[in-house]
C-alpha positions in Angstrom: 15.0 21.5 18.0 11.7 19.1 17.2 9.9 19.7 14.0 6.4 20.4 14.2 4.6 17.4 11.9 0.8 17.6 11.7 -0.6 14.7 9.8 -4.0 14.8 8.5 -5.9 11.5 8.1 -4.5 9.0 10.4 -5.2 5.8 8.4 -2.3 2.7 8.0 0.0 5.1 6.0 -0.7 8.3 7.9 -0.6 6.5 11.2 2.5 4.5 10.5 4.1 7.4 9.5 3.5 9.1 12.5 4.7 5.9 14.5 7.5 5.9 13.0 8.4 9.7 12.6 7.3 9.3 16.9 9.5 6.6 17.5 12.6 9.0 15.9 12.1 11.6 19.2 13.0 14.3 16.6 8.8 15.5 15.7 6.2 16.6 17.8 3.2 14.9 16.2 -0.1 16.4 15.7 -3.1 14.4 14.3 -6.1 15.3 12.9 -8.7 12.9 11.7 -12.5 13.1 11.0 -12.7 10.0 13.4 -12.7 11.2 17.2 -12.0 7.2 17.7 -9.1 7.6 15.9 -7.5 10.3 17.9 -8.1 8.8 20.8 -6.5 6.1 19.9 -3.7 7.8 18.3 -3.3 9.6 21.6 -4.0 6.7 24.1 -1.2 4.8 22.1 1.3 7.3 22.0 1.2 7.6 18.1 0.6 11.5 18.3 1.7 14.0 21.0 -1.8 15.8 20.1 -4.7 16.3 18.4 -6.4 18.6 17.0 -10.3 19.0 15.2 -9.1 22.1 13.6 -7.1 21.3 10.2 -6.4 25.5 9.5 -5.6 25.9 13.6 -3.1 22.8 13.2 -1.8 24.1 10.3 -0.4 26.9 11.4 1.6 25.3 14.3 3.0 23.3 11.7 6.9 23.1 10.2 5.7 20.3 8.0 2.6 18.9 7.2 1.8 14.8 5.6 -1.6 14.9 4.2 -2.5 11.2 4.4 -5.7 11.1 3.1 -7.4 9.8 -0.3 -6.3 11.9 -4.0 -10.0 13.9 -3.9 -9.4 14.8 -0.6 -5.9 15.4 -0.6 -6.4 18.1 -3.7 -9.0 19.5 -1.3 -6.8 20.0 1.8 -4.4 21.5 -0.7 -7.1 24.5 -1.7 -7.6 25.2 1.9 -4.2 25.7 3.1 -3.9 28.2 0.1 -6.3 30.0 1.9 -4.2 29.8 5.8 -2.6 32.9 6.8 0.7 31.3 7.5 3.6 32.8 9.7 5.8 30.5 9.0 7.3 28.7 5.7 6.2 25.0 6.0 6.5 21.8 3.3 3.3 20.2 2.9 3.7 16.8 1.8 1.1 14.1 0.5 0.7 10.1 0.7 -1.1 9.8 -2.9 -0.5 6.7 -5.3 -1.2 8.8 -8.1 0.9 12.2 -8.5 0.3 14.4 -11.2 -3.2 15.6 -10.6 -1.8 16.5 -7.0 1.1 18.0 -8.3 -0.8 19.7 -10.8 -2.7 21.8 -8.0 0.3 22.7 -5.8 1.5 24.7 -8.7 -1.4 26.5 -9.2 -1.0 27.6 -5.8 0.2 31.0 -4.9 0.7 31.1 -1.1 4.6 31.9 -0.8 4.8 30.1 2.6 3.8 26.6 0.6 6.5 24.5 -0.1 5.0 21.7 -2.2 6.2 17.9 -2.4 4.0 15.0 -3.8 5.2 11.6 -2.1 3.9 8.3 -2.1 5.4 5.6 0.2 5.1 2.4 -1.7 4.2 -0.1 0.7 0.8 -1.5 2.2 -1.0 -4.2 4.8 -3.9 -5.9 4.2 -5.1 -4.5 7.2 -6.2 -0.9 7.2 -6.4 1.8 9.4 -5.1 3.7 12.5 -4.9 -0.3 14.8 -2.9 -1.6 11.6 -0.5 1.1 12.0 3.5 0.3 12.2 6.4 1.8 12.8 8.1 0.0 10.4 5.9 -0.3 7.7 8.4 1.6 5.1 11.3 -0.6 5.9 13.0 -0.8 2.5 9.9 -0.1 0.6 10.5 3.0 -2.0 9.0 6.1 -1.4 8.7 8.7 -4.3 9.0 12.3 -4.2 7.7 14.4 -6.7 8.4 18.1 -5.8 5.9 21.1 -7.2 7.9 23.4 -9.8 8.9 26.3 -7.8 9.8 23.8 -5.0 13.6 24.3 -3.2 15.7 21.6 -3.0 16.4 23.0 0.7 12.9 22.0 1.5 13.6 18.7 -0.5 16.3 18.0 1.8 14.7 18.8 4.5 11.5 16.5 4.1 14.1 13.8 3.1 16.0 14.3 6.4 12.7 14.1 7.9 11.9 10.8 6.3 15.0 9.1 7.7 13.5 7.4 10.2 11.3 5.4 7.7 14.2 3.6 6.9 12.7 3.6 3.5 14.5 4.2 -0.2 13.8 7.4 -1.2 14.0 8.8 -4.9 12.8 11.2 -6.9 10.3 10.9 -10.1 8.3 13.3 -11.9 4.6 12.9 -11.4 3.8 12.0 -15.6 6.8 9.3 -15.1 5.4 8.0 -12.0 1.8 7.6 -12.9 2.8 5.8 -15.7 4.9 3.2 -14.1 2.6 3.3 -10.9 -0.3 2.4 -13.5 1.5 -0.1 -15.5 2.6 -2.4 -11.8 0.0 -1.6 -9.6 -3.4 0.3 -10.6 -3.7 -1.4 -14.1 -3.3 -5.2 -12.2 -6.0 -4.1 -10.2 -8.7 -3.6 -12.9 -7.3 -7.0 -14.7 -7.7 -8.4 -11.1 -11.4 -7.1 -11.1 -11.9 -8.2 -14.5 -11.0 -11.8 -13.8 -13.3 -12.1 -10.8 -16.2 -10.9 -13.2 -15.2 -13.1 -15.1 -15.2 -16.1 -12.8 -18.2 -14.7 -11.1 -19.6 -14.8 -14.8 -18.9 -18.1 -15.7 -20.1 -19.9 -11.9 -23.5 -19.0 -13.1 -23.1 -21.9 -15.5 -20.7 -24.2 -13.3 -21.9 -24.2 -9.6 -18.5 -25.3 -8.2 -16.2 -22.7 -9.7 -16.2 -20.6 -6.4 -15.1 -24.2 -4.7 -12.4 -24.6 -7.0 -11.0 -21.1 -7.0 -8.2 -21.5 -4.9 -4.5 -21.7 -5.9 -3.4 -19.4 -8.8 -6.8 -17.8 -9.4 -6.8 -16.5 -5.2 -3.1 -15.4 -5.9 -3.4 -13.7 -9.0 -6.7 -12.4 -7.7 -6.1 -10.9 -4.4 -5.5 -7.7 -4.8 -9.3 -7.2 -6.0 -10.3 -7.4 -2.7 -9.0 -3.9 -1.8 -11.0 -1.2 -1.1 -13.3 -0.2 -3.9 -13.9 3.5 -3.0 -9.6 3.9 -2.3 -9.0 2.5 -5.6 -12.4 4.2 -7.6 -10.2 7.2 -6.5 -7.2 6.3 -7.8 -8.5 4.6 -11.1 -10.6 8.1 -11.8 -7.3 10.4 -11.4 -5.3 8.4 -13.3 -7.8 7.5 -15.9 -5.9 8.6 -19.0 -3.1 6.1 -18.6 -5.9 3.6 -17.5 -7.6 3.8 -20.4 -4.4 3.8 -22.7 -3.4 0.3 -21.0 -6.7 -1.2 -21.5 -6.2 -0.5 -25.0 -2.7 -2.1 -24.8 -4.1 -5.2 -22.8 -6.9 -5.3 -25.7 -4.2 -5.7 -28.6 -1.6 -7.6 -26.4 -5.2 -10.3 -25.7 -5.5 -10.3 -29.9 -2.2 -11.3 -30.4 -2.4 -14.0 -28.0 -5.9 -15.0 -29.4 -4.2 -15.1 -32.6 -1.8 -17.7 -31.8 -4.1 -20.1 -30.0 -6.4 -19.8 -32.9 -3.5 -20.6 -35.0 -2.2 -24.1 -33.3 1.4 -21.2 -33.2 2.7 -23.8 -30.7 6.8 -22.9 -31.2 5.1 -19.1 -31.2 3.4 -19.9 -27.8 6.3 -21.5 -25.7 8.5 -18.7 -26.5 5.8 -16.2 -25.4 5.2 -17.8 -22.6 9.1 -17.9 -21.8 9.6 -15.0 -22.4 6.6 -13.7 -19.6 8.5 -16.4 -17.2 11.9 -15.1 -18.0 10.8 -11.2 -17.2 8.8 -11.9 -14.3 11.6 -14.3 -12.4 13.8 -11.5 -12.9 11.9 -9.1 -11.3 13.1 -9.6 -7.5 10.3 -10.6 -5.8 10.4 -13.5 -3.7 6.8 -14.7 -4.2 6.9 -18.3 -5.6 3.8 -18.9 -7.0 0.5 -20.1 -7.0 0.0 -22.1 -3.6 -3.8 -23.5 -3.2 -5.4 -22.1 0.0 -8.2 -23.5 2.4 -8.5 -22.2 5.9 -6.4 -19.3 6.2 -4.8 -17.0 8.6 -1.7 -14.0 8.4 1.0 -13.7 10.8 3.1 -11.0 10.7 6.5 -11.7 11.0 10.0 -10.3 10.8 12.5 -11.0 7.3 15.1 -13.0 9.3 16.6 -16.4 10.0 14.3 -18.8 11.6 11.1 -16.7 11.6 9.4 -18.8 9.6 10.4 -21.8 11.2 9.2 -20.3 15.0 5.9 -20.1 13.6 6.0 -23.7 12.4 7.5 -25.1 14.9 5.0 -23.4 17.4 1.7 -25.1 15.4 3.5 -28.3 15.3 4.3 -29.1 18.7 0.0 -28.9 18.9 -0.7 -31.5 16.1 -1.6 -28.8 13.5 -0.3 -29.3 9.9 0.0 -26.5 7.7 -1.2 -27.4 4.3 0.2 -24.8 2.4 2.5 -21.4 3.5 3.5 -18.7 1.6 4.8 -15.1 2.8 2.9 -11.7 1.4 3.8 -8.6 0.9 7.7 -8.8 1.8 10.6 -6.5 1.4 14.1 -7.8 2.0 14.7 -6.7 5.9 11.1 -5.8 6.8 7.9 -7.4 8.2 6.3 -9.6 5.9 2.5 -11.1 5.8 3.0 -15.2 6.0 0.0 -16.5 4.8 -0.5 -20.0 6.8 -3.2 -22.7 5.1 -4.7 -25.4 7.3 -7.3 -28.2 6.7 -10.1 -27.0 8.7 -11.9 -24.3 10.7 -11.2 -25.6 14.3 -7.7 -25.9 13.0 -7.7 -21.9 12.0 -8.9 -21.1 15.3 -6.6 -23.1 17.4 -3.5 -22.0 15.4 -5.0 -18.1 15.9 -5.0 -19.3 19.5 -1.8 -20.2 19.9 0.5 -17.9 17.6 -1.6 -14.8 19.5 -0.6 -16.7 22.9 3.2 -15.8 21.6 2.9 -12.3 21.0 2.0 -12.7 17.5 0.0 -10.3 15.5 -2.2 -11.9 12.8 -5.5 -11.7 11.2 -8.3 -14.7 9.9 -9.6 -15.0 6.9 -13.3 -15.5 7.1 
């Protein structure tokens, strides 16, 4: 018998989740979203079997419910299904990169029929929204579950069951443990990432051509501060404790490093720097580096033998040279982003042109 699934905010996670749980045949979808645009596209694109404005009228149809919306407004949703009447028992569920204030909430609450359990699917675009959605957007990426105190571990099995068709590794963390390592690899880099543009955008006040020359390793390094301010204001303001703690870390770890520049500690400095290189080439990733950019597009593309070559192949048979290539946001098995470079603008365009002529998706960089 189909489980009744009603996700609430249809943005890339929410709406790739309800791809992909669609795509299983197992769920009956329903989607609610602020955006009426949203749902009609959800709808016209067979993402969601239906929608609904109602949130409490949705709710109650529900066996589980995904709450893919932002940590403010996830904590919010969470009050008002205290409130619903259930019938029925139903696992309520939530997309949040940070877990503990969520977590916190869902045990305060005190309607029986609420089974709580925090997730967070690690993975991402840089596209956003309900038009970016995929199916297979979770493909080998880890997805976290952090379930509420009084939570069963029948309901835990069943919401992993449920997430099956991600295709996505799922474990379980407390919330404390996974802010913490969630802070440390992904919300602290984005305040250093921040930082360093201030920095830059600082300094070009004084030489005019820095915003020319800031290509390479500062775009790499850099790239993730051109996320979305509010999403991450959000994410920076719930976790804020272990925020503050790592600036205080970064603060003493940059004094330390001051200390041996100021001090010629050259033997001191090669084996700090080795021993950076040494951790990070061990960390599994199969991002190579700093790779200057120019005129750049994405292409989507598919982890697997030859896909890389297609797309070269395709641009090269038209005259176009790729100055530099490098592949985003990969997972062994999955989609990646490859992130093509070329000389000019009508070059950018033409290789859009063609790669889209092949049933490519992509996206320009302006």
């Amino acid at each position: 018998m189909k489980k009744t699934v009603v996700i609430i905010g249809l943005g890339l996670i929410g709406g790739s989740l309800a791809k992909s749980l669609h795509e299983s045949k197992d769920c009956y979808i329903i989607g609610c979203d602020m955006n009426q645009k949203t749902l009609e596209f959800a709808l016209m694109n067979e993402i969601i079997d239906e929608s609904s404005p109602n949130v409490a009228e949705a709710a109650q149809k529900a066996d589980i419910i995904i709450l893919g919306t932002p940590i403010t407004e996830t904590i919010e949703y969470l009050n008002q299904l205290e409130k619903i009447s259930f019938e029925q028992d139903v696992i309520v569920t939530d997309v949040s990169s940070v877990k503990k204030p969520v977590v916190d909430t869902a045990n305060t609450l005190t309607n029986q029929h609420i089974q709580f359990i925090g997730g967070h699917p690690m993975a991402g675009s840089h596209k956003r929204g309900i038009t970016a959605a995929k199916g297979h957007l979770f493909e080998n990426a880890i997805y976290v579950l952090s379930p509420a105190s009084n939570c069963s571990i029948s309901a835990i099995d069943t919401l992993e069951k449920l997430l099956q068709s991600t295709k996505s590794h799922i474990i379980q963390l407390k919330a404390e443990a996974h802010d913490e390592m969630t802070g440390v690899i992904s919300h602290f880099p984005h305040l250093i990432a921040s930082a360093l543009v201030q920095q830059a955008k600082k300094w070009g006040d004084t030489h005019e051509y820095i915003p020319k020359l800031a290509a390479g390793g500062f775009r790499d390094v850099t790239r993730i501060a051109s996320s979305n301010p509010e999403l991450w204001q959000d994410i920076f303001y719930h976790n804020k404790s272990k925020m503050v703690r790592l600036i205080e870390d970064w603060t003493n770890e940059m004094t330390s490093l001051k200390e041996l520049l100021q001090n010629d500690s050259k033997a001191d400095l090669i084996a700090y720097l080795k021993q950076a290189k040494d951790y990070r080439d061990g960390l599994g990733s199969k991002e190579k580096g700093a790779i200057p950019a120019f005129y750049d597009l994405y292409v989507d593309i598919r982890d697997q033998t030859g896909a890389i070559a297609s797309v070269a192949n395709l641009l090269a048979e038209e005259d176009i040279s790729i100055t530099n290539i490098r592949i985003l946001e990969i997972r062994e098995g999955m989609t990646g982003v490859l992130r093509l470079s070329v000389s000019t603008k009508d070059e950018q365009l033409k290789s859009y042109q063609i790669l889209q002529r092949h049933g490519y998706e992509l996206m320009l960089e302006e």
